[in-house]
C-alpha positions in Angstrom: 112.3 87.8 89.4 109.6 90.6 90.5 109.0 91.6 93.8 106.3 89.5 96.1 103.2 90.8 96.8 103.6 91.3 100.6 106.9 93.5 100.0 105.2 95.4 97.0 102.4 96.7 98.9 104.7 97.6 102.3 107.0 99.9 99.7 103.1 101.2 98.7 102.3 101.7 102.2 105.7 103.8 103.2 105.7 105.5 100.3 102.0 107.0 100.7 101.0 105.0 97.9 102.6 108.0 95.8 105.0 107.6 93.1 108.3 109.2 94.3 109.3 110.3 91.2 106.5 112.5 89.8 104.4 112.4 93.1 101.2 110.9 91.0 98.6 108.2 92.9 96.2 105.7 91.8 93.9 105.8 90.5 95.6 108.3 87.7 98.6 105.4 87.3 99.1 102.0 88.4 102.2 101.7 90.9 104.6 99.2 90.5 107.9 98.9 92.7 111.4 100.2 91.5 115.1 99.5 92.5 116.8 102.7 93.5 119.9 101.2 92.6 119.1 98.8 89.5 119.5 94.8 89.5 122.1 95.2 86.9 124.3 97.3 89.1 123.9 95.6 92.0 120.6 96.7 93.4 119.2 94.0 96.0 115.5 93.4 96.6 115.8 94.7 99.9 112.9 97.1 101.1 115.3 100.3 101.7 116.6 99.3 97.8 112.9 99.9 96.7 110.9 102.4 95.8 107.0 103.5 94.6 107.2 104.4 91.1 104.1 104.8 88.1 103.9 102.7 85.6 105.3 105.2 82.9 108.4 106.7 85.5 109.6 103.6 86.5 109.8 102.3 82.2 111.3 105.5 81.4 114.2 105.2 84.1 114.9 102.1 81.8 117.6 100.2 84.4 119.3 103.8 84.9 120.5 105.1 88.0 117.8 107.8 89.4 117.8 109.7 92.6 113.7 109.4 93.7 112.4 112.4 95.1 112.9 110.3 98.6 116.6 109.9 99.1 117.6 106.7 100.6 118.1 107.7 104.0 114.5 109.2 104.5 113.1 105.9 102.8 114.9 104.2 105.8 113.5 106.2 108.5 110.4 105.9 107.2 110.8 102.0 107.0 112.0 102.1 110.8 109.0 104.1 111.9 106.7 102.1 110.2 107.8 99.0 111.9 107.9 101.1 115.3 104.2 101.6 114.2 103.4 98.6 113.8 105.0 96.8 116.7 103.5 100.0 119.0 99.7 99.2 117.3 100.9 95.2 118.3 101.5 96.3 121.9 98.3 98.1 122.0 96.1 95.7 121.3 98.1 92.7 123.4 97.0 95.0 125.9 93.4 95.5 125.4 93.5 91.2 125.0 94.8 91.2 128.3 91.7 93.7 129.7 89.2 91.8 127.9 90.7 88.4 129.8 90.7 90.4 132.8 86.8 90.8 132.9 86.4 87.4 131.5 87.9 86.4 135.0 86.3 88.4 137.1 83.0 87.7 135.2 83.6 84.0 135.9 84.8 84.5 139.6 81.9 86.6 141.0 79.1 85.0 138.2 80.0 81.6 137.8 80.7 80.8 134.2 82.2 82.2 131.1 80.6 84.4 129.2 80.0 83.4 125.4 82.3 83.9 122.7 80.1 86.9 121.1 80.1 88.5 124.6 84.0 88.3 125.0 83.9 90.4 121.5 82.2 92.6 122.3 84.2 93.8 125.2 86.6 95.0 123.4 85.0 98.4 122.7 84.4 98.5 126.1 88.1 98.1 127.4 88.9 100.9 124.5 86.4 103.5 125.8 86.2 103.0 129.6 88.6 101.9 133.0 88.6 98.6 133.7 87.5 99.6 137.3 84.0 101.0 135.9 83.3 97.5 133.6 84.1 95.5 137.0 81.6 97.8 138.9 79.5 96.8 136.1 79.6 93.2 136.7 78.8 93.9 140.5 75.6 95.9 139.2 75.0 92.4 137.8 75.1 90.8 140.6 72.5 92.9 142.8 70.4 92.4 140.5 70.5 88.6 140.5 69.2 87.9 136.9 67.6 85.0 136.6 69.5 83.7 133.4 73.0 84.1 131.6 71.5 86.2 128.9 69.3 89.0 130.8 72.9 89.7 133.1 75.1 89.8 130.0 72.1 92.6 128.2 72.0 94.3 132.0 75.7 94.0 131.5 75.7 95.7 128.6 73.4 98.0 129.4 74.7 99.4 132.5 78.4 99.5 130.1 75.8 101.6 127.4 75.4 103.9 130.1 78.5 104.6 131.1 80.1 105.3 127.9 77.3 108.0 127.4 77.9 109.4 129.9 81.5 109.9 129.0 80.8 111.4 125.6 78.2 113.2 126.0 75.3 110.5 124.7 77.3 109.7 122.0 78.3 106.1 121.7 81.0 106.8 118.7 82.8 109.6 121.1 81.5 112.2 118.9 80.4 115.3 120.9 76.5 116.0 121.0 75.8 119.0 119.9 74.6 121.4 122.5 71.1 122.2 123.3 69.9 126.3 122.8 69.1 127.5 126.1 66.8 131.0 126.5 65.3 132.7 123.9 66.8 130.3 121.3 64.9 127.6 123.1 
């Protein structure tokens, strides 16, 4: 019976996609997944039973019992912080899916309708990168200026959010730091 697909590749991801036995990665070897402690000795298929191993490591063991550079303890701890990884990443974005609903409210309180599905996308770089105070200051800068139509307030919108996440990082929309101008005689 050989391991499914989904379990194969989370013993790849835990593992670094390394083979614990002579630390080698793809694509010098093809990974498959081993049993620390063999089928035929009473190994189960149970993720902290299973370990990365190449192609040619894993045939030579040959259904012997081999310590992996990993021992099974580290293998899992790394399995329990992988899953606190995961369920932290989880939380994360719940969070920012909350945010983005937040402003989808408030859009539709103070405007009058909800926005469009590529607009509510969009808002999630904006929750990632600014308060959700200054993207509902935004939407009142919409309403001063009393667009006439859905699509010029959602672009001023956007424009005003442009702004703002300039501002924070230096004109840089990715959060990468400009680089600074020469002042004086290196002007």
């Amino acid at each position: 019976m050989s391991i499914p697909k989904d379990i194969r590749f989370k013993v790849f991801w835990r593992d670094g996609f390394t083979c614990q036995y002579c630390g080698r990665k793809p694509p010098e070897v093809i990974l498959e997944v081993d049993h620390i402690v063999p089928r035929s000795q009473g190994g189960t298929d149970n993720i902290e039973n299973l370990v990365t191993a190449c192609r040619d490591c894993n045939r030579s063991k040959n259904k012997k019992l081999v310590a992996p550079a990993l021992r099974l303890e580290e293998l899992k701890e790394k399995s329990k912080q992988l899953q606190a990884f995961i369920e932290y990443t989880q939380q994360i974005e719940q969070s920012y899916r909350k945010m983005v609903q937040a402003v989808i409210d408030e859009w539709h309180q103070k405007l009058g309708y909800t926005p469009s599905a590529s607009f509510t996308n969009s808002l999630y770089y904006f929750v990632r990168h600014l308060p959700l105070s200054e993207i509902f200051e935004a939407i009142d800068c919409v309403l001063v200026r009393d667009p006439p139509s859905e699509y010029q307030a959602q672009r001023y919108f956007y424009g005003v959010l442009w702004n703002k996440v300039r501002s924070r990082t230096g004109g840089d929309t990715y959060g990468r730091q400009s680089p600074e101008k020469p002042t004086g005689k290196d002007a």
